[in-house]
Backbone as ProteinMPNN parsed JSONL, in Angstrom:
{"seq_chain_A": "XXXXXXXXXXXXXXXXXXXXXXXXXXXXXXXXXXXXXXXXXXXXXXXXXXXXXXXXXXXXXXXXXXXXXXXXXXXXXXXXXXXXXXXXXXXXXXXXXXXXXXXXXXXXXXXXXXXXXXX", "coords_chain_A": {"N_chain_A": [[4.427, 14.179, -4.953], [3.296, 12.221, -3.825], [0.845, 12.664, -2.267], [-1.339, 12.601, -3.74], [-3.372, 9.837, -4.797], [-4.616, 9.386, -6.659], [-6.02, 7.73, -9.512], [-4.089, 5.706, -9.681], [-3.163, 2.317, -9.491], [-3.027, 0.558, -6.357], [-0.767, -2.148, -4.777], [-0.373, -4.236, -2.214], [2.219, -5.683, -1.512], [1.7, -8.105, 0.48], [2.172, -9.833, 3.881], [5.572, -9.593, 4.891], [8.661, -7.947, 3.718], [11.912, -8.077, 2.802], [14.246, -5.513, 3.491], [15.887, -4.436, 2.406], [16.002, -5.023, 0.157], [16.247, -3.153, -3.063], [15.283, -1.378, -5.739], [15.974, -3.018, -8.386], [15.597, -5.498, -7.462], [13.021, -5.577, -5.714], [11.389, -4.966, -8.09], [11.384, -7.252, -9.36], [10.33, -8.619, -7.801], [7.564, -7.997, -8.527], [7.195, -8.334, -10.823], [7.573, -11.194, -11.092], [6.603, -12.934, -8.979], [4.244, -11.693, -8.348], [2.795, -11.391, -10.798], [2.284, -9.18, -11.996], [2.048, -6.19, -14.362], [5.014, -4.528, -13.987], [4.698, -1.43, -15.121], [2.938, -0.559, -15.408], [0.696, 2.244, -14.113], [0.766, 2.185, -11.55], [1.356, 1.974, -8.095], [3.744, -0.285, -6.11], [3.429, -1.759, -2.642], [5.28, -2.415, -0.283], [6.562, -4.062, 3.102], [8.145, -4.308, 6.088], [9.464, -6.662, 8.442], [9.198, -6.032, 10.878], [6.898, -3.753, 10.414], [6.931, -1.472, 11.002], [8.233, -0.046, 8.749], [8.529, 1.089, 5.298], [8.121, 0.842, 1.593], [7.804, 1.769, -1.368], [7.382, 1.257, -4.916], [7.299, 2.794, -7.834], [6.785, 3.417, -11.228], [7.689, 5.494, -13.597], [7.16, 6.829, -16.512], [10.093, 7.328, -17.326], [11.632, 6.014, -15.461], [11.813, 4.472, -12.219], [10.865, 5.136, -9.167], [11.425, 5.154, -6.074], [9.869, 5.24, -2.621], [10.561, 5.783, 0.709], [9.501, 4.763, 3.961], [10.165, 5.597, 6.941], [8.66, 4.885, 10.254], [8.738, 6.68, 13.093], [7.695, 5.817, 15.896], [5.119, 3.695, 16.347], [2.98, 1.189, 14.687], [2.841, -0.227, 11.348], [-0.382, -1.099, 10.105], [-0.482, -3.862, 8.633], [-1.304, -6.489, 6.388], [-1.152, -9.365, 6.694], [-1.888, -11.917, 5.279], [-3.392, -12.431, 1.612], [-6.501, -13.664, 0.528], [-6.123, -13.902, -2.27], [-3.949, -13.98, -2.995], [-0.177, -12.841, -3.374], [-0.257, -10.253, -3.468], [-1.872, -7.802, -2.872], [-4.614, -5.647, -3.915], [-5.34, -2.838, -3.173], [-7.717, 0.329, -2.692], [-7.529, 3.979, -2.626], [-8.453, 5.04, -0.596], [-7.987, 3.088, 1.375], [-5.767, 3.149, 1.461], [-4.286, 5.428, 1.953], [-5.614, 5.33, 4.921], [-4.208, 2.968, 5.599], [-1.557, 4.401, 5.916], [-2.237, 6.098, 7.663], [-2.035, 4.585, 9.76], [-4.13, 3.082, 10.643], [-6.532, -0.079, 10.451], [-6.571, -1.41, 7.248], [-9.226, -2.907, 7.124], [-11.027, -0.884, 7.263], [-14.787, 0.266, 8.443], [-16.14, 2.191, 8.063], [-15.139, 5.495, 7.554], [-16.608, 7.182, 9.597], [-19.699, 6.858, 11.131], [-22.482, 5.881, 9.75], [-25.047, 8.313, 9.359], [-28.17, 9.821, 10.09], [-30.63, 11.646, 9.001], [-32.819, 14.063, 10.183], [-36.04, 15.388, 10.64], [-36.831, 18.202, 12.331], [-40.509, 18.542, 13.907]], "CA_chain_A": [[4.008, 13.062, -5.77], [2.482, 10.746, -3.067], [-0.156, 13.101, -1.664], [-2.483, 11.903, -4.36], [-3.3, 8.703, -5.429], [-5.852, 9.533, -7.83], [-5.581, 7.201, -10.922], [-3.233, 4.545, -9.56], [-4.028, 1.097, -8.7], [-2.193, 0.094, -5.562], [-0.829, -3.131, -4.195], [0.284, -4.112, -1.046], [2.839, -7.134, -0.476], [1.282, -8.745, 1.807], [3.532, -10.464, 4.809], [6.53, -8.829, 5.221], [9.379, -7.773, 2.271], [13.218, -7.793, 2.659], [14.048, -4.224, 3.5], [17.611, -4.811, 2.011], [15.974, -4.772, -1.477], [16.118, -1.747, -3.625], [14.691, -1.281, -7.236], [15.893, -4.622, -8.651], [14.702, -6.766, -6.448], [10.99, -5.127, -5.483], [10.552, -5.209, -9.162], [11.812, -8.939, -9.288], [9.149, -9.897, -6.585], [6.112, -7.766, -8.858], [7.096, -9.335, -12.279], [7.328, -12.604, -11.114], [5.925, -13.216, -7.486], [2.66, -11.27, -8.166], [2.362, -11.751, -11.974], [2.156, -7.852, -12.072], [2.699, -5.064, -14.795], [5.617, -3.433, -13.317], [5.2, -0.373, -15.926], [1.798, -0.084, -15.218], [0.575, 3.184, -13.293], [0.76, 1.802, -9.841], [1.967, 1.345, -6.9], [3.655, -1.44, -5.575], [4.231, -1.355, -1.535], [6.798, -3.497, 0.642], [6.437, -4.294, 4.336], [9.345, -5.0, 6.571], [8.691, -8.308, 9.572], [8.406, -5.049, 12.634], [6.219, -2.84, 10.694], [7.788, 0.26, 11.018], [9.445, 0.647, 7.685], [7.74, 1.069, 4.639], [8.861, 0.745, 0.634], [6.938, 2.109, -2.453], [8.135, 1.15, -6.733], [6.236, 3.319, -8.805], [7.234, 3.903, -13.028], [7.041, 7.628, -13.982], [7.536, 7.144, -17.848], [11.128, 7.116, -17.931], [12.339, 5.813, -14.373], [11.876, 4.313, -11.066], [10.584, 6.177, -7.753], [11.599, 4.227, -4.782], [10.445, 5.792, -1.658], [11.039, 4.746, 1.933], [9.054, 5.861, 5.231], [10.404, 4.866, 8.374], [8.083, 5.612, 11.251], [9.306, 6.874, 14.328], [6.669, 5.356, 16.897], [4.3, 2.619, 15.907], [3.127, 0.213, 13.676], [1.701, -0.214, 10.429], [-1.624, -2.495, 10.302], [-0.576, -4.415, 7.659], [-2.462, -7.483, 6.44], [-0.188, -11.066, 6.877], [-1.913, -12.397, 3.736], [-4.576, -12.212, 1.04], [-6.722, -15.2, -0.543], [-5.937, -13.488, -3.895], [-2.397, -14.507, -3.155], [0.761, -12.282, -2.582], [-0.395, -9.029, -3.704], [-3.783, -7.536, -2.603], [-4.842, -4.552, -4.6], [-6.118, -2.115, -2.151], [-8.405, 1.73, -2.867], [-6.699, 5.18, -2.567], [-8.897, 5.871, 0.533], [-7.422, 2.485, 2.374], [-3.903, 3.498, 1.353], [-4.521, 6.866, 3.187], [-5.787, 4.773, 6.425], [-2.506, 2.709, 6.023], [-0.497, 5.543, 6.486], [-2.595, 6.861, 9.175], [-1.922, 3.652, 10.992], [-5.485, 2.016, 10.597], [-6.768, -0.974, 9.715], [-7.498, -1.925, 6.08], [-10.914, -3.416, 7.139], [-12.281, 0.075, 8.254], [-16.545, -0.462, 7.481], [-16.131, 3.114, 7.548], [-14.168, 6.547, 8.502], [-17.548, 7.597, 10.201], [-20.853, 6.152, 11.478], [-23.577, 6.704, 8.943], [-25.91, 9.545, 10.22], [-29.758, 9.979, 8.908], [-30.741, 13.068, 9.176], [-33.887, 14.016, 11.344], [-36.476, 16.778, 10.045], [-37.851, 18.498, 13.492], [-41.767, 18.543, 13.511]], "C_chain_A": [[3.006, 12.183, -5.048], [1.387, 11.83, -2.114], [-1.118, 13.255, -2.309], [-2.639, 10.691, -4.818], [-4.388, 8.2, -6.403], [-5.288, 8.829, -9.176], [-4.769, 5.927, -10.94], [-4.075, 3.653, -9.28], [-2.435, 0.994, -7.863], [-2.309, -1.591, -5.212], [0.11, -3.408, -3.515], [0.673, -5.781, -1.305], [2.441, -7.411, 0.578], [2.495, -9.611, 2.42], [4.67, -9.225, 4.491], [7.77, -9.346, 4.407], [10.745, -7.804, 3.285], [13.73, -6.856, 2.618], [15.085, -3.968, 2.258], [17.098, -4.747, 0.237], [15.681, -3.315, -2.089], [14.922, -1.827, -5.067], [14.758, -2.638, -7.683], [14.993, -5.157, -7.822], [13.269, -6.915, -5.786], [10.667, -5.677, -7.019], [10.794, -6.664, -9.816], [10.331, -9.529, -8.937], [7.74, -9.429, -7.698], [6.513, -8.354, -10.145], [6.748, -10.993, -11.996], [7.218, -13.542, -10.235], [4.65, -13.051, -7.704], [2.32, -11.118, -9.759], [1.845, -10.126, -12.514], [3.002, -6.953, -13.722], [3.728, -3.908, -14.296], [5.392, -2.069, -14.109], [3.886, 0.369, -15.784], [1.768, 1.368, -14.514], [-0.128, 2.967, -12.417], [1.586, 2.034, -9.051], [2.015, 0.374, -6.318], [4.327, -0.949, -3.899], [4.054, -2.338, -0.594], [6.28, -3.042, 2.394], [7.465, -4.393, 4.865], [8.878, -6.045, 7.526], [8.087, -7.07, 11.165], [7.698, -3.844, 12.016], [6.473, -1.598, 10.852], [8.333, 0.799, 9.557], [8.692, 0.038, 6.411], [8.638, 1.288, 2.707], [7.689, 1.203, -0.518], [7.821, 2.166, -3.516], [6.952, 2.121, -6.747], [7.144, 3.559, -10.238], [6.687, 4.986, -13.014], [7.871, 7.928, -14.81], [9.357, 6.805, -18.488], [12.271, 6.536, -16.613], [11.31, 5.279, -13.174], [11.711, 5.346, -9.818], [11.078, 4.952, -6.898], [11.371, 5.315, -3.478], [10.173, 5.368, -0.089], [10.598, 5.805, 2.685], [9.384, 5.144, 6.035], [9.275, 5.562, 9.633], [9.279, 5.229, 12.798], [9.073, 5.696, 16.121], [6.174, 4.72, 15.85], [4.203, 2.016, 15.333], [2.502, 0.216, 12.363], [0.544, -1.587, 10.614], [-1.505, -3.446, 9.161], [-1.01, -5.394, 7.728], [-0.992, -8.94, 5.947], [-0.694, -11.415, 5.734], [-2.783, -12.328, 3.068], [-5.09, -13.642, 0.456], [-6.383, -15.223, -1.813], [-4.535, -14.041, -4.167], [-1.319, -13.63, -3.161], [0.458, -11.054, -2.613], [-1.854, -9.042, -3.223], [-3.99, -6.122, -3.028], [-5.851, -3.981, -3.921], [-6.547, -0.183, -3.107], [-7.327, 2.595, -2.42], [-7.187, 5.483, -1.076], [-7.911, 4.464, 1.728], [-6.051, 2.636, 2.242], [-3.713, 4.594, 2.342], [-4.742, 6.378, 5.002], [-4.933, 4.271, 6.8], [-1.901, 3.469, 6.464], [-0.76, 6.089, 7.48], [-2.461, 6.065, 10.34], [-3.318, 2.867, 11.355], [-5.226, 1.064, 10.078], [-7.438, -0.46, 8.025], [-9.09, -2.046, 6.15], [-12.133, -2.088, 7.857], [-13.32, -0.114, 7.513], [-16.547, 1.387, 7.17], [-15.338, 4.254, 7.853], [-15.16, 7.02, 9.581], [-18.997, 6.946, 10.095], [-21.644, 6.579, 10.302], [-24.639, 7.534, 9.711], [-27.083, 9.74, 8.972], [-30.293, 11.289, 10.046], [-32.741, 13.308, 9.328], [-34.864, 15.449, 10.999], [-37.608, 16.656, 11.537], [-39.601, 19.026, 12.825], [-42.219, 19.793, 13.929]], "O_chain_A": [[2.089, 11.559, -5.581], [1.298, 11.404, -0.963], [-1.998, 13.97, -1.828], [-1.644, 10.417, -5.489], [-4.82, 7.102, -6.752], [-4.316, 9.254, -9.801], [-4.71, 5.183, -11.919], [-5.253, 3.777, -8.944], [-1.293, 1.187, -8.281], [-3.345, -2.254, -5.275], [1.27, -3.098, -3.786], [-0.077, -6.757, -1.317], [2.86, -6.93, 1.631], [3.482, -10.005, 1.799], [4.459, -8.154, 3.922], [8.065, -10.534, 4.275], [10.594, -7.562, 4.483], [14.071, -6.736, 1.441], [14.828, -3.261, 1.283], [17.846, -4.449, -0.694], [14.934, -2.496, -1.554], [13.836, -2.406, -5.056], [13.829, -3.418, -7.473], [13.769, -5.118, -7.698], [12.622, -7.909, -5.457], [9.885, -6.606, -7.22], [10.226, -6.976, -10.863], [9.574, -10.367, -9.426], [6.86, -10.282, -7.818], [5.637, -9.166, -10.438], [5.927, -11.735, -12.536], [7.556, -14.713, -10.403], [3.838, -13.928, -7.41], [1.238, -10.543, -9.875], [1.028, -10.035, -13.43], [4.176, -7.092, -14.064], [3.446, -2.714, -14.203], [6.169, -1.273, -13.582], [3.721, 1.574, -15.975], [2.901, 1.788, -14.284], [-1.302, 3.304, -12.264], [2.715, 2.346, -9.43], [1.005, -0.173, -5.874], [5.264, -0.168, -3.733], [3.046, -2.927, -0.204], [5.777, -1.978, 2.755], [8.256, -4.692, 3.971], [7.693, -6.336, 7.36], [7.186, -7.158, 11.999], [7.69, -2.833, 12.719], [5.598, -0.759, 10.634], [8.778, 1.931, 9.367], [8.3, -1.127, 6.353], [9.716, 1.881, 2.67], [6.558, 0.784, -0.274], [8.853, 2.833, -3.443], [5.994, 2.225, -5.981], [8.309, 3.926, -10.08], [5.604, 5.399, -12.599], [8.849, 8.666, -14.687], [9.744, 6.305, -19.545], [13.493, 6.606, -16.745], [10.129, 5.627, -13.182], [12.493, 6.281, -9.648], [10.993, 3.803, -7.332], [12.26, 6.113, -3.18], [9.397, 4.426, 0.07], [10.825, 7.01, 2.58], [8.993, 3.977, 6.022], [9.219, 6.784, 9.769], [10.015, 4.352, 13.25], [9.82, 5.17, 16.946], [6.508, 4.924, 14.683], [5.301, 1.695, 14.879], [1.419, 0.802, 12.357], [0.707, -2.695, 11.125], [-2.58, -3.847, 8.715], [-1.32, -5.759, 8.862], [-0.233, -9.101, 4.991], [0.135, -11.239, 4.841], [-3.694, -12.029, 3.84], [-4.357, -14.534, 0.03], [-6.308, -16.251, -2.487], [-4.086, -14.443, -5.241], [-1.741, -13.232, -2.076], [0.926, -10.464, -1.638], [-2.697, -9.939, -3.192], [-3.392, -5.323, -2.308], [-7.016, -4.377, -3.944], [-5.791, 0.346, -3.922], [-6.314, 2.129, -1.9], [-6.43, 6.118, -0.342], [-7.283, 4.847, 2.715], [-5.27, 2.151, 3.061], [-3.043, 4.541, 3.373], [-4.219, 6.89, 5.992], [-4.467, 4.52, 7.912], [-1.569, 3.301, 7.637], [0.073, 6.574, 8.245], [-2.63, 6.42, 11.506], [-3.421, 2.12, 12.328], [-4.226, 0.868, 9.388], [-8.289, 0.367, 7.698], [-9.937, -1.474, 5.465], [-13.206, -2.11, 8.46], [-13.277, -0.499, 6.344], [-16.952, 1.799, 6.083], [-14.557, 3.896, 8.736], [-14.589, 7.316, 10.63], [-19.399, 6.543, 9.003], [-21.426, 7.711, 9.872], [-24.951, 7.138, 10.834], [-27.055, 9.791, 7.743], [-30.29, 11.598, 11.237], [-33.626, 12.77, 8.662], [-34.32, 16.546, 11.133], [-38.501, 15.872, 11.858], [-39.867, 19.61, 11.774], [-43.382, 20.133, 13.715]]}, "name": "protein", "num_of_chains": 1, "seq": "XXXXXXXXXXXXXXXXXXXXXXXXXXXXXXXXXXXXXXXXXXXXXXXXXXXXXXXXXXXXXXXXXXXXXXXXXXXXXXXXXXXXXXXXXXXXXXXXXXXXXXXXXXXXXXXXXXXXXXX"}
């Protein structure tokens, strides 16, 4: 399911979520924390305060996904807060860098390169 994210809109809780919440209570904080369509076809995704432990709602028609990544080693780069206000609706490609343990603010995955016609 989660090795595409073609079509969704994502959004990341910014700061750090309450691990301790399940279904209720994520979809508590996106109805009426972030003024969100829970039913929509998104993703909403949870932080914990050390970074390590990760939470995803999604609706799929007739139910609830909840799913939970703990990392072993390291951290996630998550972003403390947005000006938009609790939610920050992030691209499919910076969701992918999340998970890889990047920053959000990459300018790019690779340098731009201009291409050189020998004389």
């Amino acid at each position: 399911m989660l090795s595409s994210f073609h079509g969704l809109s994502i959004y990341l809780a910014c700061g750090s979520t309450d691990m301790r919440k399940s279904i209720d209570g994520l979809a508590a904080l996106v109805t009426y924390s972030f003024n969100l369509d829970l039913f929509s076809n998104s993703l909403f995704v949870f932080c914990n305060s050390d970074r390590d432990r990760l939470k995803i709602l999604h609706w799929d028609h007739n139910g609830f996904w909840l799913y939970y990544r703990r990392l072993e080693r390291g951290r996630f780069r998550w972003p403390a807060h947005s000006g938009d206000g609790p939610a920050m609706n992030i691209s499919a490609q910076q969701m992918r860098w999340l998970l890889d343990g990047l920053s959000l603010e990459q300018a790019r995955a690779h340098k731009p390169a201009t291409a050189r016609i020998a004389a």
